[in-house]
C-alpha positions in Angstrom: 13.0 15.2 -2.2 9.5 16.0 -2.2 7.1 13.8 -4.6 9.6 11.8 -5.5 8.0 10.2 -9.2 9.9 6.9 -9.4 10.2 5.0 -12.6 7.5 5.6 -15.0 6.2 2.6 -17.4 2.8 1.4 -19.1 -0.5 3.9 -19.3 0.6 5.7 -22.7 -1.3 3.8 -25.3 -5.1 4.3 -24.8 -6.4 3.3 -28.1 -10.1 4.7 -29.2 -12.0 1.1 -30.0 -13.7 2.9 -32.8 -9.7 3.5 -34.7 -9.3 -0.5 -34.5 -10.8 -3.0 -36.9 -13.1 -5.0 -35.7 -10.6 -7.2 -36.1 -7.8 -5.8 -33.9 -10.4 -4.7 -31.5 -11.2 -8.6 -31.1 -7.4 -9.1 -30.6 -6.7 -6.6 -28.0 -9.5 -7.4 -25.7 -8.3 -11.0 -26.1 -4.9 -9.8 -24.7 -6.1 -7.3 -21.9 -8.7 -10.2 -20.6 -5.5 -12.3 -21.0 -3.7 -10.2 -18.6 -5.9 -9.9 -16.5 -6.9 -13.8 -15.6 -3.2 -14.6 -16.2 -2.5 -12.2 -12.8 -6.1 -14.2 -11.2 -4.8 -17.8 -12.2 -1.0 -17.0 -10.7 -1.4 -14.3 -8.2 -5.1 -14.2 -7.2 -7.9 -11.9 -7.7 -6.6 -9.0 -5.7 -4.0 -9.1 -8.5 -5.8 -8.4 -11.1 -6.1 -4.5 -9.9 -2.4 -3.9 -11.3 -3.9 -4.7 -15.3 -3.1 -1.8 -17.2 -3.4 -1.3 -21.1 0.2 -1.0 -22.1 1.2 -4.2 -19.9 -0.5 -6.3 -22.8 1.8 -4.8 -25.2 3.9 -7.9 -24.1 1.6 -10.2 -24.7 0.8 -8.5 -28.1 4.9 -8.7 -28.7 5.2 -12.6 -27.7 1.8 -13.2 -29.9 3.1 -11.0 -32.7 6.4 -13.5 -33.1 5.0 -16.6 -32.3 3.8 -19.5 -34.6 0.0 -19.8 -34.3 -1.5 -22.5 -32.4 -4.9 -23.8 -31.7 -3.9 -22.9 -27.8 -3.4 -19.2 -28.4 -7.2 -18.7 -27.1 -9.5 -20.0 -24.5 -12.9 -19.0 -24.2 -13.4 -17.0 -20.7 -16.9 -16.2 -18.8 -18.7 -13.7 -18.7 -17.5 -10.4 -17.3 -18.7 -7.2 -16.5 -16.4 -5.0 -18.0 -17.4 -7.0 -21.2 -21.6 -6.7 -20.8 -21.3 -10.1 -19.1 -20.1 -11.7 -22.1 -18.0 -14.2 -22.9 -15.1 -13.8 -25.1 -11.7 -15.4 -26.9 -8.6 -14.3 -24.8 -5.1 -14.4 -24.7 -3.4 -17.4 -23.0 0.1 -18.5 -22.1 3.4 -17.3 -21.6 2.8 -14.0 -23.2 0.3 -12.6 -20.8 2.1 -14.5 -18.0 5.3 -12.2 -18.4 2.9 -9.3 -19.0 1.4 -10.1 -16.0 4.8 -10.7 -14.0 6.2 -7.4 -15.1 3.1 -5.5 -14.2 3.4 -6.5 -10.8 6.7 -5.5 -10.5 6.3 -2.6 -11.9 2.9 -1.7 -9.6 4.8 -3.1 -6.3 7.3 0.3 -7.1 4.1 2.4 -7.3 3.2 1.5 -4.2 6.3 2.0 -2.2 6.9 5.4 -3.8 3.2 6.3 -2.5 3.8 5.1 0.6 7.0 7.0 0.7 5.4 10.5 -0.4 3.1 9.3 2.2 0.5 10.5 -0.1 -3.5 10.4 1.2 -4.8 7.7 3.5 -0.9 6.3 3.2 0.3 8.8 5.7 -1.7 6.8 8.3 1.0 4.0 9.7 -1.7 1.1 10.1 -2.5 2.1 5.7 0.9 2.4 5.0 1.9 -0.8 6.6 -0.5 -2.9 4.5 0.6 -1.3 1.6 4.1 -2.0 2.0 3.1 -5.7 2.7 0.9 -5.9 -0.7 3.9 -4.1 -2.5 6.4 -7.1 -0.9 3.5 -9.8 -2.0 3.4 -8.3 -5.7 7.5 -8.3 -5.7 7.8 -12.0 -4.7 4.6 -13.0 -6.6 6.4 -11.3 -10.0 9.8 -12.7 -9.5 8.2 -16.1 -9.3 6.2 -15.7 -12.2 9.2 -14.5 -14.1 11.6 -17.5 -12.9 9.1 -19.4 -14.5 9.1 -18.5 -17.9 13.3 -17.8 -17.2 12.7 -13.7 -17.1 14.8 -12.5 -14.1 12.9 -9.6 -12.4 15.8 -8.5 -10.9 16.5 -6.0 -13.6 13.3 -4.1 -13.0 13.7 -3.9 -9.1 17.4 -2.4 -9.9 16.2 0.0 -12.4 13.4 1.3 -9.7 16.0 1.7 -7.3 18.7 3.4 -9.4 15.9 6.0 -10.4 15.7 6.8 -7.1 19.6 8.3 -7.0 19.5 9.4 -10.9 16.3 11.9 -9.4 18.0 12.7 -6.2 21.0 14.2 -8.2 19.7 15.9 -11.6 19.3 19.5 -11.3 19.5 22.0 -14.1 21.6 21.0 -17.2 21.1 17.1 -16.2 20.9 15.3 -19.7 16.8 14.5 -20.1 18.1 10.9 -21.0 19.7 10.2 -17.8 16.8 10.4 -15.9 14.9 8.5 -18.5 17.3 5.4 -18.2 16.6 3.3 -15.9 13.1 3.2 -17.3 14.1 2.5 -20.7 16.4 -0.3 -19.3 13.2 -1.8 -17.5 10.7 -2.0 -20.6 14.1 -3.0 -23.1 14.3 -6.2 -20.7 10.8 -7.0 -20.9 10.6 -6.8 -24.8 13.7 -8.4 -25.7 12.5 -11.4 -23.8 9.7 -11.4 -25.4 11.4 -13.0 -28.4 12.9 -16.0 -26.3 9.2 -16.9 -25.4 8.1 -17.1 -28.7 11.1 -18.8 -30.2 12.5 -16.0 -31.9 15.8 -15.0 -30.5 16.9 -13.5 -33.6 14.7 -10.9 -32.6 15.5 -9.9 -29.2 18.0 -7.0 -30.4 15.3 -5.3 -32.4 13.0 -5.2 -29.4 15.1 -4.4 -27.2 15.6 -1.1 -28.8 11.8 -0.8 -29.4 11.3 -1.5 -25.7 14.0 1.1 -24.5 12.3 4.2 -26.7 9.2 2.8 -25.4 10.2 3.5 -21.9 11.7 6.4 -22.8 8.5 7.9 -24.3 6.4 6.5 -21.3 8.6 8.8 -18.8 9.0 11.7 -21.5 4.9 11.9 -21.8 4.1 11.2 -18.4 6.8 14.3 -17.4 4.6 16.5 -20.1 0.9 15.3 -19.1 1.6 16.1 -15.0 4.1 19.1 -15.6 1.4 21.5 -14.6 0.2 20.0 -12.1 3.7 19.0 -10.5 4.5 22.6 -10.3 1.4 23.2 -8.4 1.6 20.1 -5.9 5.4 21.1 -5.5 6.1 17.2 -6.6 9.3 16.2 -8.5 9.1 17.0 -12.5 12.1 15.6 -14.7 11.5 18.9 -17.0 11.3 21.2 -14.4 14.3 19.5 -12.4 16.5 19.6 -15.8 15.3 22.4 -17.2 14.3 21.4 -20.0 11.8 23.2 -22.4 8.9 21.4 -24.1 10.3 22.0 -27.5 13.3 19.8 -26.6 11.1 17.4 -24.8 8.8 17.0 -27.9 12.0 16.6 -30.3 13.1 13.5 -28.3 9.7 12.0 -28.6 9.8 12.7 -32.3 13.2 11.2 -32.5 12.0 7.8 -30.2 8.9 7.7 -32.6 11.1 7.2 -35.4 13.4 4.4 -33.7 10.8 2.5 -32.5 9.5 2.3 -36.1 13.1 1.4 -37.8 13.4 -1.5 -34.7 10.3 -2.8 -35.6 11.3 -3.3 -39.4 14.0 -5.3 -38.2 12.0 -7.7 -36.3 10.6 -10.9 -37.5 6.8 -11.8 -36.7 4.4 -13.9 -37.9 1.6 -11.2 -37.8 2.3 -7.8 -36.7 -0.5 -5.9 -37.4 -1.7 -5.5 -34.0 1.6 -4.7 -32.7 2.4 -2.0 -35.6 -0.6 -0.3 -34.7 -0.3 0.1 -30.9 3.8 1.1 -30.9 3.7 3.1 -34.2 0.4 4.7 -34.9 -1.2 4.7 -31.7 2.1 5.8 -30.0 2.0 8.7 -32.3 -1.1 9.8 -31.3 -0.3 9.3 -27.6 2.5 11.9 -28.1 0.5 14.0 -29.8 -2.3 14.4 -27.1 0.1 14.7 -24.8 1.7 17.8 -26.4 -1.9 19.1 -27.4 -1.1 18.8 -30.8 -2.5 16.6 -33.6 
């Protein structure tokens, strides 16, 4: 199958600084710095390329539930994607699990590259490092995740299951089927997030916010590279279905709303941060993506 896309999670919420309080900007550089020296202090500095901004939506989850603690924050050197300041950032298990699941998750980009032998990875001596990184990545996350008693397993599964879902969907193939094992993947990751933070209560709740998470991360990502899919001749979930934007944008709409009622029925100790990256900035992420406002 040519350009085969592989499972699809975390690059969807790109919040604009200026829309956050100062506040909540403070807060979510804490937890993207967080993830970022949690993947340096447990998997080296090479790791830290895989930090993306919706992996710290785990550590925003974990945070969000937990009781505060003097602990929640160290102070961290200066940086220069912070003007060579220093700054408060995120520490513990939150950004540990963010930063276990985002190798995971980057280890399958990697092998699906390397399979589309795309660029400098059609060269065998390229492609062979890569693979190697990718293994690295996969061991370094499952031990990571072992730690804090988060079983990887279920994201390496969901990768390779999207592989078959893709290799059989054709025209009339349920959107949602393809979109599964994706929503399975970021529903595992969530729901754990309650355990860490002591708030098991929870885990049902964000569960279901995780899976219509996933889901839009795979619906938007299908919408933003459509075009541009068609014109590489790469795989496309709409195109391969058949499905028409409008339909597309209705089952965004209808994830917006879940992810919203899930989030009621969740318990946290402060949730602002949280309700403004998966319910209004999500809604704007959908929005851009569609070209609407």
């Amino acid at each position: 199958m040519n350009g085969y896309r592989g499972i699809v999670v975390f690059g969807i919420v790109r919040p604009c600084t200026h829309r956050l309080s100062e506040g909540l900007k403070t807060e979510w550089m804490a937890h993207l710095c967080g993830l970022c020296l949690a993947l340096r202090a447990d998997h080296g500095q090479f790791a830290r390329v895989v930090t993306n901004y919706d992996g710290l939506i785990v550590s925003v989850l974990t945070e969000a539930q937990a009781e505060r603690s003097d602990g929640r924050r160290r102070t961290a050197g200066p940086c220069p994607l912070r003007s060579m300041r220093t700054a408060p950032v995120a520490r513990g298990e939150g950004a540990r699990l963010a930063a276990a699941v985002s190798l995971v998750l980057a280890s399958a980009k990697v092998r699906d590259h390397v399979a589309d032998r795309d660029g400098l990875l059609k060269r065998r001596p390229v492609a062979a490092a890569a693979r190697r990184v990718a293994a690295g990545w996969d061991r370094a996350g499952a031990r990571t995740g072992a730690e804090l008693g988060f079983d990887t397993a279920v994201l390496v599964d969901a990768v390779d299951r999207q592989t078959g879902i893709e290799s059989l969907a054709g025209p009339g193939t349920p959107l949602l089927t393809v979109t599964e094992p994706t929503e399975t993947a970021t529903a595992a990751a969530f729901a754990h997030t309650a355990v860490l933070a002591g708030k098991p209560q929870n885990a049902a709740a964000l569960a279901e916010t995780g899976r219509l998470f996933g889901r839009l991360a795979h619906l938007l990502d299908a919408v933003e590279d459509r075009e541009a899919d068609a014109a590489s001749g790469a795989w496309n979930p709409l195109t391969a279905t058949g499905t028409p934007l409008t339909e597309a944008r209705r089952l965004c709409d209808d994830a917006l709303h879940g992810v919203r009622l899930a989030m009621r029925d969740a318990e946290f100790t402060d949730a602002a941060l949280a309700h403004v990256l998966l319910v209004h900035e999500l809604r704007r992420s959908v929005d851009r993506a569609f070209g609407s406002t």
